[in-house]
C-alpha positions in Angstrom: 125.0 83.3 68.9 124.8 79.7 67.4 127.4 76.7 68.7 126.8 75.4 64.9 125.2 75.4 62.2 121.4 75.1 62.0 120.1 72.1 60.1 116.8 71.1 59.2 116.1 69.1 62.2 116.9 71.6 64.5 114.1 74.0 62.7 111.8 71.1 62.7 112.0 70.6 66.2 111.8 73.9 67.4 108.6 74.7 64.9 107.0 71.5 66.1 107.3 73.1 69.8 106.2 76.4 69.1 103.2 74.8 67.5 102.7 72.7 70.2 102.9 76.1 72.3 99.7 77.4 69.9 97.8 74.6 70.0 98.0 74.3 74.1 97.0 77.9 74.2 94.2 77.1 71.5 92.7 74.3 73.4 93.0 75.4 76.9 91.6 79.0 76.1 88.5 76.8 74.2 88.5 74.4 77.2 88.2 77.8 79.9 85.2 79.0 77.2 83.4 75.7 78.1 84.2 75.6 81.5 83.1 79.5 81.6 79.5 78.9 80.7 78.8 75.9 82.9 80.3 77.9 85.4 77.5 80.3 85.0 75.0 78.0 86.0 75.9 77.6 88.9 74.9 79.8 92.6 78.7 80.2 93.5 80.1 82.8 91.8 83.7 81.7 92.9 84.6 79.1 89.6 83.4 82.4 87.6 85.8 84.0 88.7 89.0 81.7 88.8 87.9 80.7 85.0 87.8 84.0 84.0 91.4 85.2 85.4 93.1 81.2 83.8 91.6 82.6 80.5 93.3 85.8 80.4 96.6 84.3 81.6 96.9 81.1 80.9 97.1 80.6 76.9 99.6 83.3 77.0 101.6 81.2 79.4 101.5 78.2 76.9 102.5 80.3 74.2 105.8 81.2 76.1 106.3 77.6 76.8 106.9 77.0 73.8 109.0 79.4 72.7 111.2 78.6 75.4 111.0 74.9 74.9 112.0 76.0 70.9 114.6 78.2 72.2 116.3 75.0 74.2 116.2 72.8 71.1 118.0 75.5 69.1 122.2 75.3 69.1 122.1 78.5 70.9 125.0 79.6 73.6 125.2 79.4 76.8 124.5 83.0 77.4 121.2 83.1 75.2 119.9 79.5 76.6 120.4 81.3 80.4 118.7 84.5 78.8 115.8 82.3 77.1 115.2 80.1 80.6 115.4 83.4 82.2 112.7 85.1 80.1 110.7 82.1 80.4 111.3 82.0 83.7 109.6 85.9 84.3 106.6 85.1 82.1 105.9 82.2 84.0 106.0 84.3 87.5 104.3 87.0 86.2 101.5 85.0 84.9 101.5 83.2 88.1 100.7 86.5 89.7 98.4 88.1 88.1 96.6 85.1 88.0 96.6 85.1 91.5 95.9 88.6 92.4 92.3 88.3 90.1 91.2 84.9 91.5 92.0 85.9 95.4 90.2 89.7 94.4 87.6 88.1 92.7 86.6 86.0 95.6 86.6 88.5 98.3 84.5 90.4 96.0 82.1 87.6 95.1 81.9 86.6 99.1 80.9 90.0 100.5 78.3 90.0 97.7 76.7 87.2 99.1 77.1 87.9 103.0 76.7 91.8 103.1 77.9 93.5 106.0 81.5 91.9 105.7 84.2 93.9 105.8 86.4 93.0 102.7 83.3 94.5 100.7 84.7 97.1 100.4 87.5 97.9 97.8 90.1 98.9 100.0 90.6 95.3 101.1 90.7 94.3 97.7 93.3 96.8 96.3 95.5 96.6 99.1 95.6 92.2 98.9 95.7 92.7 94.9 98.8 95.3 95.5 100.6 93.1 98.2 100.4 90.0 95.8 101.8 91.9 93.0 104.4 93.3 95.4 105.3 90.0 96.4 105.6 88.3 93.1 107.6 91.5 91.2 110.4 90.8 94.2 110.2 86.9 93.6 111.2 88.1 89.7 113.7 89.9 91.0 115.5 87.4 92.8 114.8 84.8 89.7 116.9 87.5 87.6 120.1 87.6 90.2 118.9 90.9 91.7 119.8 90.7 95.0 116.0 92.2 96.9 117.8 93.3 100.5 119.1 96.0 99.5 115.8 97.2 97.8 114.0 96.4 100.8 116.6 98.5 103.1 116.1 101.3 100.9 112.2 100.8 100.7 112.6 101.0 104.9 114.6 104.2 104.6 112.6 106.0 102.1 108.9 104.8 103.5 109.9 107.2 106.2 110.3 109.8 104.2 107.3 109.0 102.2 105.2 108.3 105.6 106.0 112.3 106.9 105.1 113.0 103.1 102.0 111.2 103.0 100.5 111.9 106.7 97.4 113.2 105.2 96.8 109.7 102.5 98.2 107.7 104.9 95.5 108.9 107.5 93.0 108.1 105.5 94.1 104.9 104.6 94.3 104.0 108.6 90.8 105.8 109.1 89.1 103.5 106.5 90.8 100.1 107.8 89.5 101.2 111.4 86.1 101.6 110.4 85.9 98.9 107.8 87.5 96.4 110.8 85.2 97.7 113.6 82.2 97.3 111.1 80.6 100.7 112.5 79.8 101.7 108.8 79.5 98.9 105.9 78.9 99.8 102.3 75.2 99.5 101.8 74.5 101.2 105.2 72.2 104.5 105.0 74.3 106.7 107.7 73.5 110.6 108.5 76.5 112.5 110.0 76.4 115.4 112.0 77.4 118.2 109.8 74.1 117.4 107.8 75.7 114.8 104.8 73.6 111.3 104.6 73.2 108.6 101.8 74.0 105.0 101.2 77.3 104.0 102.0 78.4 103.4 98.0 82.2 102.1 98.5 85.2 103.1 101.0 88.4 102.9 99.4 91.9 103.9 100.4 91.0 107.4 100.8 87.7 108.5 100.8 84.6 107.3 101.3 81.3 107.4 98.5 78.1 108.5 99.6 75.3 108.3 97.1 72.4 110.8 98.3 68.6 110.3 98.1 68.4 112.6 95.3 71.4 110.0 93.3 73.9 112.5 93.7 77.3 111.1 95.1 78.8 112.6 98.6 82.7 112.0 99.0 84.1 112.3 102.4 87.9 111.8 103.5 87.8 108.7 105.8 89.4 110.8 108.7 86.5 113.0 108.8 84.2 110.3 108.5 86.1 108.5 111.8 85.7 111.5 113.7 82.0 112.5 112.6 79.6 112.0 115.1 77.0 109.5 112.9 74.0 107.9 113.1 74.0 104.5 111.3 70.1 104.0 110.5 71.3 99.7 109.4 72.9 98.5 112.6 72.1 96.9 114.8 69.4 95.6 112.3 68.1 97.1 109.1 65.0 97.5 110.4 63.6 100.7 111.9 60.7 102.6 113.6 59.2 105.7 112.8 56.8 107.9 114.0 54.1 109.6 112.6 52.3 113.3 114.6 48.6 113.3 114.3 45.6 115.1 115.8 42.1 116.0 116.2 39.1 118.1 117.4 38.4 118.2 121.1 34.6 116.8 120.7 36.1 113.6 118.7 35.4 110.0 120.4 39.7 108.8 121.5 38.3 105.5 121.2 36.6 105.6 117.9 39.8 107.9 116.7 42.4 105.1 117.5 40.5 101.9 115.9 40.0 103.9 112.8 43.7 105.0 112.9 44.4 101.0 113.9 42.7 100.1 110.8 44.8 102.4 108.3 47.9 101.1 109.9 46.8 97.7 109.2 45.5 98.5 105.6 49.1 100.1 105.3 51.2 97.4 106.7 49.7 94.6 104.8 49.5 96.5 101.0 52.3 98.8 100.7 56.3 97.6 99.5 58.5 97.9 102.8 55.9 97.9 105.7 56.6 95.3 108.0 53.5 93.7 108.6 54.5 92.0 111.5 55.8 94.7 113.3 53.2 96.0 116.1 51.6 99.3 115.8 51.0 101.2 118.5 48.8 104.7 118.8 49.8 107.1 121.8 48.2 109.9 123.0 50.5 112.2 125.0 49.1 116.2 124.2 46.2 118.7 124.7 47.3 121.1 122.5 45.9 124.8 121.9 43.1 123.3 119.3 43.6 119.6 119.5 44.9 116.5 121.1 48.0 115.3 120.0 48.9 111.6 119.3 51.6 109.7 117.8 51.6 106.7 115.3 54.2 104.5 115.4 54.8 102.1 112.4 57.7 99.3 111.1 59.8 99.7 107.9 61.9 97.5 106.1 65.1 100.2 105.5 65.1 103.5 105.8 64.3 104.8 102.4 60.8 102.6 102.9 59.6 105.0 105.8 58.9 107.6 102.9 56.6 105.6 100.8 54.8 104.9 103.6 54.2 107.6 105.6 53.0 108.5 102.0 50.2 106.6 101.6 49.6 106.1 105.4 48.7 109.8 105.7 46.3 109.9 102.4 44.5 106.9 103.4 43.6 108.3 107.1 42.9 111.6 106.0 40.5 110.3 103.8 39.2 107.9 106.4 38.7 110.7 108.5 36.4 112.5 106.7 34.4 109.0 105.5 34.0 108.5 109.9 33.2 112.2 110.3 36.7 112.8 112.4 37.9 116.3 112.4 41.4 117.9 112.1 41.2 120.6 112.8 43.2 123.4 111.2 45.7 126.0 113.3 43.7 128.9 113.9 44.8 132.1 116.2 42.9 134.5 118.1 43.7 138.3 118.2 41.5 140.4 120.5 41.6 144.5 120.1 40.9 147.3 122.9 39.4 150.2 122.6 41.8 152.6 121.5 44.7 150.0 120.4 44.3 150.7 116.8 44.4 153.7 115.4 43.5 154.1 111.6 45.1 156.9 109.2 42.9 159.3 108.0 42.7 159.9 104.2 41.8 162.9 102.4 38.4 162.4 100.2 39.7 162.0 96.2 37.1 164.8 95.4 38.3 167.5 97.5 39.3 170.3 95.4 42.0 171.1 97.8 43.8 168.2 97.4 47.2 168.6 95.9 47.3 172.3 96.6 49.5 174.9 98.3 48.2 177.0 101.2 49.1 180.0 99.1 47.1 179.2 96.8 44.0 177.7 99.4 44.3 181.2 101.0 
């Protein structure tokens, strides 16, 4: 194992480097602290995000420097100097990695939380970059070791066909969620209602599946081929904002014109006090029906999203009904007339309670 014998210097030496190994690690995991909390103050969340993956890698990396370093002082033979340099040599790659799978996930992540609607917001983007940059870096280690990677990658060719026919199913979905992710039809965030009667906000689409969390916080999961070939309705694009529509009507002797400024002035009590109104979106009253007991009209009123139009049609429809009666406007309620001829009814007759035949025979009547 040793070429010769191990004096005092040699130890020396090699202490002093794996000390100087500890006390790299010491100060550069202190300096990453410091640099951590002024990293907080700022908007960009990007330097949060490369400090945090240096700390976790880095002071070990400085560590194995200098053991290696230590190991290359000692009399050691050839073999365990190439074995040292070799191990070294793996720690240092590996680190590498890692290091640059968090940082290059961490920014995607921290950039499609500050420009929703991108795609890469999503993690299956982020897996599938933080899986190729592992990939990549376990076949660099490879070939640092000797191991020859072509035949590895031959074999990966022949048996990702086998895997493919095995996988058509995963692999679907995978292909589903990159095709809507790229063609930005659905974006995590959106509030999307699919034909089969499923809607919610788009939660996350991953490799398989995608997570839909309800109105009532309950979480939906739908495969990511079923989702491609749903018929949806995206109530977010093109814009967030929306319209909806609100079915009103009243007596047949009301004044229209004293009806709509009333109504007018709800709306614009509405828009201007309640959280998600857009206030200046233009209202608009229509009346489009003579109905069997009144005359029909529709309000029509801007939200911010589409969980807003709730709250508001809320307190939209309190506040005119109570308006209405103030101004004397009638609703009226449904109400159905049933006429009866002569003869269409014909009642059951009962027999009187004090008849003292009741409940008797006609043997015993005669």
């Amino acid at each position: 194992m040793l070429t010769r014998e191990l004096t005092v210097h040699d130890a020396v030496v090699a202490g002093i480097a794996v000390a100087s190994g500890l006390l790299v690690a010491f100060v550069s995991r202190s300096l990453l602290l410091w640099l951590a909390k002024h990293a907080k103050r700022t908007r960009w969340g990007g330097d949060d995000v490369m400090v945090a993956a240096l700390r976790g890698v880095l002071p070990w990396a400085a560590v194995a420097g200098g053991v290696a370093s230590a190991a290359a002082v000692l009399p050691l033979a050839k073999v365990w100097h190439r074995t040292a340099n070799q191990a070294f040599t793996v720690v240092l790659i590996f680190v590498v990695t890692v290091s640059v799978a968090r940082v290059v996930a961490g920014l995607m992540q921290t950039v499609t939380q500050s420009r929703p609607g991108v795609a890469g917001s999503a993690t299956i983007f982020v897996n599938i970059t933080r899986v190729l940059i592992l990939a990549i870096g376990f076949l660099v280690m490879l070939q640092s070791l000797g191991i020859s990677i072509a035949p590895m990658l031959t074999a990966l060719g022949v048996g990702g066909l086998a895997v493919a026919l095995a996988l058509q199913d995963t692999l679907a979905n995978l292909f589903a969620g990159i095709h809507i992710l790229a063609s930005k039809t659905v974006q995590p965030g959106d509030y999307i209602k699919l034909s089969s009667g499923e809607e919610g906000y788009v939660e996350d689409i991953n490799w398989r599946q995608t997570t839909v969390r309800a109105l009532s916080n309950n979480l939906i999961v739908i495969p990511n081929g079923q989702l491609a070939k749903a018929n949806m309705t995206n109530f977010m694009r093109p814009e967030q904002q929306l319209t909806i529509l609100v079915q009103v009507g009243v007596a047949y002797d009301s004044d229209l014109d004293q009806v709509e400024k009333v109504t007018m002035d709800v709306i614009a009590e509405v828009m201007t006090e309640i959280t998600g109104a857009i206030p200046d979106h233009e209202p608009a009253v229509r009346f489009h029906t003579f109905g069997d007991n009144r005359i029909g009209f529709t309000v029509i009123l801007g939200v911010g999203e589409f969980s807003d139009q709730y709250r508001i049609k809320h307190e939209f429809i309190k506040r005119l009904h109570k308006r209405y009666r103030a101004e004397g406007i009638r609703i009226p309620a449904p109400a159905r007339n049933v006429s009866l001829q002569p003869g269409s009814l014909v009642i059951p007759q009962q027999r009187d309670r004090t008849d003292p035949c009741r409940g008797r025979s006609d043997h015993e009547i005669s």
